[in-house]
C-alpha positions as a Python dict, from the first residue, in 0.01 Angstrom:
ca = {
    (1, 'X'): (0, 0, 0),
    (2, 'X'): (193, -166, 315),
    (3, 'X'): (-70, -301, 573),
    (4, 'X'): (-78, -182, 902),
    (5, 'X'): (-340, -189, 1207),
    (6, 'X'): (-561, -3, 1295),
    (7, 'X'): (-480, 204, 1676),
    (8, 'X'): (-822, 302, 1830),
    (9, 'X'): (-781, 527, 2093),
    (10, 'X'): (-1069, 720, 2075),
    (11, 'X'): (-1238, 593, 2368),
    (12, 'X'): (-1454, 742, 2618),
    (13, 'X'): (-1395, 763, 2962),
    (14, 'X'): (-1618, 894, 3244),
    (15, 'X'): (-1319, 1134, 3411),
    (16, 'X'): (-1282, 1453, 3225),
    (17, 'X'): (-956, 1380, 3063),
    (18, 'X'): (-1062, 1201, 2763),
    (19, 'X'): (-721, 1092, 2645),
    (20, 'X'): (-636, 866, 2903),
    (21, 'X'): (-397, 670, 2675),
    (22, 'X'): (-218, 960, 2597),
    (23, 'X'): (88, 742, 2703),
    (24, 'X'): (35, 475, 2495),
    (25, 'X'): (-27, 652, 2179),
    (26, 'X'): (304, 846, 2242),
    (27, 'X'): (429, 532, 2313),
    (28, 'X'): (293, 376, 1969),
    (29, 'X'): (342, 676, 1808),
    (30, 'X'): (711, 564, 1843),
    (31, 'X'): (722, 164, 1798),
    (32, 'X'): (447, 189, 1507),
    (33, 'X'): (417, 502, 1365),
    (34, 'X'): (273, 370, 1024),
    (35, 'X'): (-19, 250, 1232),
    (36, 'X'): (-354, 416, 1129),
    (37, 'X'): (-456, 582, 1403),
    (38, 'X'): (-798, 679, 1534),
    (39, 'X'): (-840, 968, 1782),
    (40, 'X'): (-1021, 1247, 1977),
    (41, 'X'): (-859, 1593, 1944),
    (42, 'X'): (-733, 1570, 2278),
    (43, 'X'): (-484, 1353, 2187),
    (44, 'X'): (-316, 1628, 1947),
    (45, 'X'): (-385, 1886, 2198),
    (46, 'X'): (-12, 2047, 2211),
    (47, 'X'): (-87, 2200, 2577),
    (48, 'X'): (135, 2010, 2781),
    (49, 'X'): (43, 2161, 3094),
    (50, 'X'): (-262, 1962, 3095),
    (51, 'X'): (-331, 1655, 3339),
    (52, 'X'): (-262, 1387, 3101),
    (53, 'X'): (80, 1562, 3076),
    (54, 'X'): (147, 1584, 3419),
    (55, 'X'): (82, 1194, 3515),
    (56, 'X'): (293, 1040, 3179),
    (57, 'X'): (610, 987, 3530),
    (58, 'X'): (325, 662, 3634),
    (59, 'X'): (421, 485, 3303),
    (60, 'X'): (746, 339, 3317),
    (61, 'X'): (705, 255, 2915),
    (62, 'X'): (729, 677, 2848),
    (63, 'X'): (1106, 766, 2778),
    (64, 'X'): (1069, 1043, 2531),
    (65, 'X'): (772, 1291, 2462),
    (66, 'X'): (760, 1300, 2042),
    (67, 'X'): (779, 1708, 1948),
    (68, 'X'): (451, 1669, 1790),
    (69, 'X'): (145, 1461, 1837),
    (70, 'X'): (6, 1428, 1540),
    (71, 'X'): (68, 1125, 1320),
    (72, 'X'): (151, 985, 1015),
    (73, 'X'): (-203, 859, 933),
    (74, 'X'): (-463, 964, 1132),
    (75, 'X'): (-842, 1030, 1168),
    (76, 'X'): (-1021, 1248, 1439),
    (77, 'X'): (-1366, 1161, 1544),
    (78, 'X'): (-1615, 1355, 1756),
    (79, 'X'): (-1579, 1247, 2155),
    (80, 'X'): (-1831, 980, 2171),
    (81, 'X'): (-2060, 1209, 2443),
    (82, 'X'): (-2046, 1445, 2169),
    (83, 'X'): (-2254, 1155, 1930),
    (84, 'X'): (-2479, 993, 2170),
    (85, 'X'): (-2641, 1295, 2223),
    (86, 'X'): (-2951, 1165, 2415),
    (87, 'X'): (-2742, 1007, 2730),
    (88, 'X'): (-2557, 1301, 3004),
    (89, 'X'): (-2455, 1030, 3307),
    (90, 'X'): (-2135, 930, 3233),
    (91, 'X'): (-2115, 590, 3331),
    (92, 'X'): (-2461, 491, 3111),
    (93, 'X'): (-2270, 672, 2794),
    (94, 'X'): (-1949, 414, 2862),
    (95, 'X'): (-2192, 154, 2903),
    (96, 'X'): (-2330, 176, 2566),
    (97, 'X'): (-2010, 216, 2401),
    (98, 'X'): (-1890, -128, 2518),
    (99, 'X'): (-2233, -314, 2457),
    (100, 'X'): (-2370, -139, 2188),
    (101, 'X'): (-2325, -28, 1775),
    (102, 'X'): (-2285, 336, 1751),
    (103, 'X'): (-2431, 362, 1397),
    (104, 'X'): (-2209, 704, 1359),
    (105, 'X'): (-1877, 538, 1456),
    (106, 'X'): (-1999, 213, 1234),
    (107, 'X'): (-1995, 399, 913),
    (108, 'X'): (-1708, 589, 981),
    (109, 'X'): (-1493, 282, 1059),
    (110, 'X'): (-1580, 134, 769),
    (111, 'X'): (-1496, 421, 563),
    (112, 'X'): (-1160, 401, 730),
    (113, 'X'): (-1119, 50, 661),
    (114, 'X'): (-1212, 52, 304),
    (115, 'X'): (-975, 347, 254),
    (116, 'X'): (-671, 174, 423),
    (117, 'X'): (-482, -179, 381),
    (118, 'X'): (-521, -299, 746),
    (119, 'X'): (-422, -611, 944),
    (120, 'X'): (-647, -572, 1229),
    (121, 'X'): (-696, -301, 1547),
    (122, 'X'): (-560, -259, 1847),
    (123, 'X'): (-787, -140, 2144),
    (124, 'X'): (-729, -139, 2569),
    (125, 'X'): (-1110, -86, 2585),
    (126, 'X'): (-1386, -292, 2514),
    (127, 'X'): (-1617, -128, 2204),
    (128, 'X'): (-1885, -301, 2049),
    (129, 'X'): (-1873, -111, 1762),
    (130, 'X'): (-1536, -168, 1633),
    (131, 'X'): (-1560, -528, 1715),
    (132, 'X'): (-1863, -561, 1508),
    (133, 'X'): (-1763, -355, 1214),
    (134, 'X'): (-1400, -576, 1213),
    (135, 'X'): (-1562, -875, 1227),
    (136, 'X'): (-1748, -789, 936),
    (137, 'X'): (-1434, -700, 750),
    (138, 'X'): (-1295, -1028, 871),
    (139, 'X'): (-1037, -844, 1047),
    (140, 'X'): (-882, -916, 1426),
    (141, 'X'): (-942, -696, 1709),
    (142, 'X'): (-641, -725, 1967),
    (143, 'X'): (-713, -629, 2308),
    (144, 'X'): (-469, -506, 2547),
    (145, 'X'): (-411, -394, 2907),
    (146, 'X'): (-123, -319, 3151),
    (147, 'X'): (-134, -640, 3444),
    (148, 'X'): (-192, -817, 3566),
    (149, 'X'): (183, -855, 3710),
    (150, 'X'): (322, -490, 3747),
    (151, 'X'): (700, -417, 3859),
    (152, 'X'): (848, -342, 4094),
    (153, 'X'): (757, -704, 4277),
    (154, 'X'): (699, -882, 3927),
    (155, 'X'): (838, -866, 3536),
    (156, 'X'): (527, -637, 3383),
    (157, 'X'): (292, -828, 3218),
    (158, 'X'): (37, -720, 2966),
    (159, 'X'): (-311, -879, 2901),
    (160, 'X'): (-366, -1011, 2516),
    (161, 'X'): (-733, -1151, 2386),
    (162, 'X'): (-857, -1161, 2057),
    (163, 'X'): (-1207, -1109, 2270),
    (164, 'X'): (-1189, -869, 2503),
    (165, 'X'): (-1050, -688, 2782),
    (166, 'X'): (-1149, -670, 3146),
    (167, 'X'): (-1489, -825, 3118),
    (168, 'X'): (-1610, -1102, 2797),
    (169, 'X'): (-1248, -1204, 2765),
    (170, 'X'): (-1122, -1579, 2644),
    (171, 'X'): (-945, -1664, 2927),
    (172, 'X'): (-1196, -1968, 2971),
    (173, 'X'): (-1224, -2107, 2692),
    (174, 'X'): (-876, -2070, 2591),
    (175, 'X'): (-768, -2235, 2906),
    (176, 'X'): (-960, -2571, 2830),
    (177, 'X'): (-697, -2543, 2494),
    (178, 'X'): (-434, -2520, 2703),
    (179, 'X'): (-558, -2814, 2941),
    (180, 'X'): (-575, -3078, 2617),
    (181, 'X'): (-206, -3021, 2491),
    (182, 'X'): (-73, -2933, 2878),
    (183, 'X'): (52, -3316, 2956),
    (184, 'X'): (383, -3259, 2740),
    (185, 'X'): (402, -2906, 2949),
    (186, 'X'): (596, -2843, 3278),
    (187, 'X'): (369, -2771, 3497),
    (188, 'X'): (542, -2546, 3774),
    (189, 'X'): (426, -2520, 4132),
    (190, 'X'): (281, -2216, 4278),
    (191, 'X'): (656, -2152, 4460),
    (192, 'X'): (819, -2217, 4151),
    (193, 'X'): (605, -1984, 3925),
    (194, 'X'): (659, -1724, 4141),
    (195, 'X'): (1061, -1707, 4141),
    (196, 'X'): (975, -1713, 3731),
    (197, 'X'): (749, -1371, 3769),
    (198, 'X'): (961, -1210, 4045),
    (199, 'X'): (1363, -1315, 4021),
    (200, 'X'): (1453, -1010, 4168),
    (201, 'X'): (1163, -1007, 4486),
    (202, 'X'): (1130, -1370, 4510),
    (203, 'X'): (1244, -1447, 4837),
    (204, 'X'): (1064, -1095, 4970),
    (205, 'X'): (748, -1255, 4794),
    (206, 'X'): (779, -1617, 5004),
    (207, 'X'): (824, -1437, 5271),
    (208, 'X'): (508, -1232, 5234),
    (209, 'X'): (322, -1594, 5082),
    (210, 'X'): (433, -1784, 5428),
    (211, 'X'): (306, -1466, 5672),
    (212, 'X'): (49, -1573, 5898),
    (213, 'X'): (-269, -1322, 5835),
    (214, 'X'): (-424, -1101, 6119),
    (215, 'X'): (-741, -1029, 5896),
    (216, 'X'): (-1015, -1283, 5833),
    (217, 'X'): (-1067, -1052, 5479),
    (218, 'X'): (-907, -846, 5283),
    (219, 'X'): (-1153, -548, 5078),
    (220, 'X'): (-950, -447, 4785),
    (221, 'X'): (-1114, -119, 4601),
    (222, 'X'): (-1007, -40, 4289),
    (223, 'X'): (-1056, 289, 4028),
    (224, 'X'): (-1390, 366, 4076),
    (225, 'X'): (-1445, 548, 3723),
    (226, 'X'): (-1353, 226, 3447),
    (227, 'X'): (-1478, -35, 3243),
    (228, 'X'): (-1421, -270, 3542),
    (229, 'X'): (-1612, -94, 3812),
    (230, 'X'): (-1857, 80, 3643),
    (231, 'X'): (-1955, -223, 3318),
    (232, 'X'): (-1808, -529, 3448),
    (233, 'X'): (-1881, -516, 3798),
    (234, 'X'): (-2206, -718, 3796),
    (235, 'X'): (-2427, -496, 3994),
    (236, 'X'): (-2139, -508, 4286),
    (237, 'X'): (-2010, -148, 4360),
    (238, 'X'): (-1740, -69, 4648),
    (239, 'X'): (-2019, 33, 4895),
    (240, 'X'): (-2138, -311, 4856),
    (241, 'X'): (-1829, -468, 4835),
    (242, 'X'): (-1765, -313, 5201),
    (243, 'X'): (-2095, -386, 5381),
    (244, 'X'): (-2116, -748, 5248),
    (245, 'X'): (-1704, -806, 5399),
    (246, 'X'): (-1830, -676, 5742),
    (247, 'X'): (-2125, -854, 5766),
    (248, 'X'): (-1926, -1153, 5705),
    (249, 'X'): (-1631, -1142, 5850),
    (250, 'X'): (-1491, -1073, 6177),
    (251, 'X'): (-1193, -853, 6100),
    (252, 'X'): (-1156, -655, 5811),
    (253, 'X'): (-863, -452, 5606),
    (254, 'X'): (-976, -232, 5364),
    (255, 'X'): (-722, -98, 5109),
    (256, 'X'): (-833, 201, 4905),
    (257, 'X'): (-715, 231, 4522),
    (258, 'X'): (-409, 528, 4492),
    (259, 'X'): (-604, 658, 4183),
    (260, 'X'): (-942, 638, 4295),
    (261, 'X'): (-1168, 950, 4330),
    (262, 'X'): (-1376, 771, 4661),
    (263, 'X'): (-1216, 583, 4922),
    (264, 'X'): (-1259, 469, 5281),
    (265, 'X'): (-1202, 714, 5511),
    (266, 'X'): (-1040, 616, 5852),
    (267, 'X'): (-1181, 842, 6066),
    (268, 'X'): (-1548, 714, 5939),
    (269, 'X'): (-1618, 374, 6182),
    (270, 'X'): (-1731, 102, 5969),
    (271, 'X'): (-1811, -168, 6160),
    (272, 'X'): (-1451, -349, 6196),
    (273, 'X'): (-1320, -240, 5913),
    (274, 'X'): (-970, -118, 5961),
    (275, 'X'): (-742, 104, 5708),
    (276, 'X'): (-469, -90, 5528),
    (277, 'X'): (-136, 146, 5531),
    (278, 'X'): (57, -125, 5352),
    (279, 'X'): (358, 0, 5158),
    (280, 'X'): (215, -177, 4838),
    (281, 'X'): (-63, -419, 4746),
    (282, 'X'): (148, -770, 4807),
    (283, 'X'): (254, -660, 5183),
    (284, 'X'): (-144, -600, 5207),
    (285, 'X'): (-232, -952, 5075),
    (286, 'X'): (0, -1114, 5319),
    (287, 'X'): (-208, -965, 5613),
    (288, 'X'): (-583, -1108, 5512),
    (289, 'X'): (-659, -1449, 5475),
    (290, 'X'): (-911, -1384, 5243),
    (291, 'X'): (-945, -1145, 4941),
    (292, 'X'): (-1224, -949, 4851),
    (293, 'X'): (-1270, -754, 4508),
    (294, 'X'): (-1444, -650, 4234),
    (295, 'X'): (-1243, -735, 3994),
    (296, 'X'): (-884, -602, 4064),
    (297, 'X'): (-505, -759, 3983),
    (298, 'X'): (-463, -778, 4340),
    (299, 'X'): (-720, -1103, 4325),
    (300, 'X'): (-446, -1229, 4072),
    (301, 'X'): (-167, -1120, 4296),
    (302, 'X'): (-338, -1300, 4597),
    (303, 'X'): (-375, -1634, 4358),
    (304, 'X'): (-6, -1624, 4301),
    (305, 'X'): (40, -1589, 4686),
    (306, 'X'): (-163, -1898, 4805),
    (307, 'X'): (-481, -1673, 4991),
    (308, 'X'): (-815, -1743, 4879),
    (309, 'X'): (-965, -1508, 4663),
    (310, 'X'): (-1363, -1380, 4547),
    (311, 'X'): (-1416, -1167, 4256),
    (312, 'X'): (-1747, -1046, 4215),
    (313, 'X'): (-1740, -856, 3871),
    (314, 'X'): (-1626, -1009, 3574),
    (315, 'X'): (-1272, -1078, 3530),
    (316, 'X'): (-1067, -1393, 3330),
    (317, 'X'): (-892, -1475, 3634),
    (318, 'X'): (-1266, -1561, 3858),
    (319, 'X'): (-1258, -1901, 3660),
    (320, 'X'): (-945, -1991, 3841),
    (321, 'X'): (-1154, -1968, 4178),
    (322, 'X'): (-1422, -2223, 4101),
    (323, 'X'): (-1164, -2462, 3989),
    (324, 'X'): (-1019, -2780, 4175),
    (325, 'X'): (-677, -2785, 4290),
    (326, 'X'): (-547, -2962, 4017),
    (327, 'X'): (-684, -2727, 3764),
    (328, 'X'): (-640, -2412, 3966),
    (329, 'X'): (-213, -2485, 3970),
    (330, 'X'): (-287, -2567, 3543),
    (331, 'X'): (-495, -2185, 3522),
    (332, 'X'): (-256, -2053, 3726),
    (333, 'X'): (58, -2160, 3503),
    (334, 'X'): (-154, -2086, 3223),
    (335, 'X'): (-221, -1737, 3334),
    (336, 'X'): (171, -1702, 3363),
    (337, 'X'): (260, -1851, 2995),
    (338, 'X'): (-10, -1805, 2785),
    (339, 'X'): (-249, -1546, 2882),
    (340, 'X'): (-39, -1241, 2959),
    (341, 'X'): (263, -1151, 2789),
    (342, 'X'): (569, -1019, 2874),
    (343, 'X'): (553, -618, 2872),
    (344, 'X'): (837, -590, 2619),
    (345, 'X'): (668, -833, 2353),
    (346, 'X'): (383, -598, 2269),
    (347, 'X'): (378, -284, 2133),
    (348, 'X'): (586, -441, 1849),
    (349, 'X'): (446, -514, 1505),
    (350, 'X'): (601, -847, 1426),
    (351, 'X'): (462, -956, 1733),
    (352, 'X'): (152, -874, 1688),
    (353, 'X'): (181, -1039, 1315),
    (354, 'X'): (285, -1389, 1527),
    (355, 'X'): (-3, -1404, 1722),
    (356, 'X'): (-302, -1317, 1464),
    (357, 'X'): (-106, -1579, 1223),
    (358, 'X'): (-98, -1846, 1507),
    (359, 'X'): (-390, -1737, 1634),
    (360, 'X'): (-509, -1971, 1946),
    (361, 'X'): (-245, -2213, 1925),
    (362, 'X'): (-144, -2245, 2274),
    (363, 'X'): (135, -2516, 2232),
    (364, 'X'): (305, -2269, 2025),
    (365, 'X'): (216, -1985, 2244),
    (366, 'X'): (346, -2162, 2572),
    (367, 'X'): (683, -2279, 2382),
    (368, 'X'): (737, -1949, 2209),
    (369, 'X'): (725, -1755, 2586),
    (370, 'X'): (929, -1959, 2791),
    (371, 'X'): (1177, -1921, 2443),
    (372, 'X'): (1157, -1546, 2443),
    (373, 'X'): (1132, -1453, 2843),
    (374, 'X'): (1055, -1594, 3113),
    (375, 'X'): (1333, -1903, 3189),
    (376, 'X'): (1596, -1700, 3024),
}
């Protein structure tokens, strides 16, 4: 029997669509359809008037909906709400599925395991369980994301840890690798790393980089229903987030999230908070001389634009702000080379075989990019 890896998709989220990667596994359905694949029945779910439908036009990576959604090899497990039967608020339930074993999801991921000749899994959510129950297999757990460099200003970028996602990621430890074997690297300047990640925008970008702000602080709010907001978020929530900027700061530009359920409203007087009506999230950087988030890619975005940045939630890229100069330029072209990876390197197989053979070799890693993408 060919090895493959294991997909988990079968995550829970606190909106009431509960296959919010319904892109991605008809996008994997399509670049690795002998992948094992674990599931909630809403992923088969052949209505395709339904919302997850409707949105697929937000990911560029869709080109073709497969005539049927069931795969090759797949397993459907109860909705996790549907197990933890003790727990009704939402955001407690996706709590515990990041930070705890499910015992009913441990034995049934073993079963699958033992009855399949896997490689590893691939997950965009944290989950304790399947980290544990791989680990005991000694089998890899790949986490991925979409970011933190999004088109249209930047080549799309996609976040890759052996650790985890969002929150308890490896970007720290991984970048004091980097900094022991970095001497024999080029190390670009801010300027020059961004003309790498943008080509196309790069002179709009300097532009943007070089505007004198009007705002002492940016507020950047983010979805309010994730793993980022609602586990990794370190007791900081958006209300928070808002009345701590104000009572700091003298002028303040608040930016609400385009896919987040609460927001700040313009005709409610906060203090001096003002509305941002930016066109996107860079033109909304260039206005603040300070950023202010949870734990959102526009903190990374503002990094590679020069303004000074605080995260208050967990995020890989916080480590960059606590660093010296000299380090923060080395994070930042570490960030750019090693830590995310260029959009159209994932969702590939052999790719995937590279990295869990190389593992955390980040000479190889650092050569192998600027090879494959970015000074093409």
């Amino acid at each position: 029997m060919k090895s493959n890896y294991l997909v988990y998709l079968n995550h829970y989220d606190i909106r009431p669509c509960t296959a919010q990667y319904l892109w991605l596994y008809m996008l994997l359905l399509n670049k690795l359809p002998n992948s094992t694949f674990i599931l909630n029945k809403d992923y088969v779910n052949p209505d395709r008037n339904r919302i997850e439908f409707t949105q697929l036009h937000r990911f560029p990576y869709i080109k073709e909906i497969p005539e049927t959604l069931y795969p090759k090899n797949g397993v459907i497990l109860d909705k996790v709400e549907d197990v933890i039967k003790d727990e009704i608020i939402p955001s407690r339930i996706l709590n515990r599925v990041v930070n705890e074993v499910i015992p009913e999801y441990r034995d049934n991921l073993r079963k699958v395991i033992e009855s399949n000749s896997l490689k590893g899994a691939l997950t965009w959510v944290n989950n304790k369980t399947l980290e544990e129950v791989f680990k005991e297999y000694n089998l890899p757990v790949i986490h991925n994301e979409s970011g933190a460099l999004r088109a249209p200003f930047f080549n799309d970028t996609i976040y890759f840890d052996f650790k985890g996602v969002n929150g308890n990621t490896s970007f720290k430890e991984r970048f004091e690798e980097f900094k022991k074997v970095s001497k024999q690297f080029p190390i670009y300047n801010r300027k020059e790393l961004l003309q790498i990640v943008s080509p196309h925008k790069y002179k709009e970008l300097i532009e943007l980089s070089n505007k004198k702000p009007e705002y002492e602080c940016g507020v950047a709010f983010q979805v309010d229903v994730d793993t980022n907001t609602m586990v990794y978020n370190k007791g900081m929530n958006s209300t928070d987030l808002l009345n701590l900027a104000v009572k700091t700061h003298h002028k303040v530009l608040v930016r609400n999230h385009p896919l987040s359920s609460i927001g700040y409203n313009s005709n409610i007087s906060i203090g001096n908070c003002t509305l941002d009506t930016s066109k996107n999230s860079l033109e909304f950087i260039s206005k603040c001389k300070n950023i202010w988030c949870i734990n959102s890619s526009v903190g990374f975005e503002a990094l590679m634009l020069g303004r000074n940045v605080k995260f208050f939630g967990d995020t890989p890229f916080k480590w960059i702000t606590y660093m010296n100069e000299e380090d923060k330029l080395l994070a930042l072209n570490f960030a750019v080379f090693n830590y995310l990876v260029p959009s159209q390197l994932v969702f590939n197989e052999d790719y995937y075989d590279y990295r869990v053979k190389i593992k955390g070799n980040e000479e190889e890693i650092y050569y192998q990019f600027k090879k494959n993408h970015w000074l093409k």
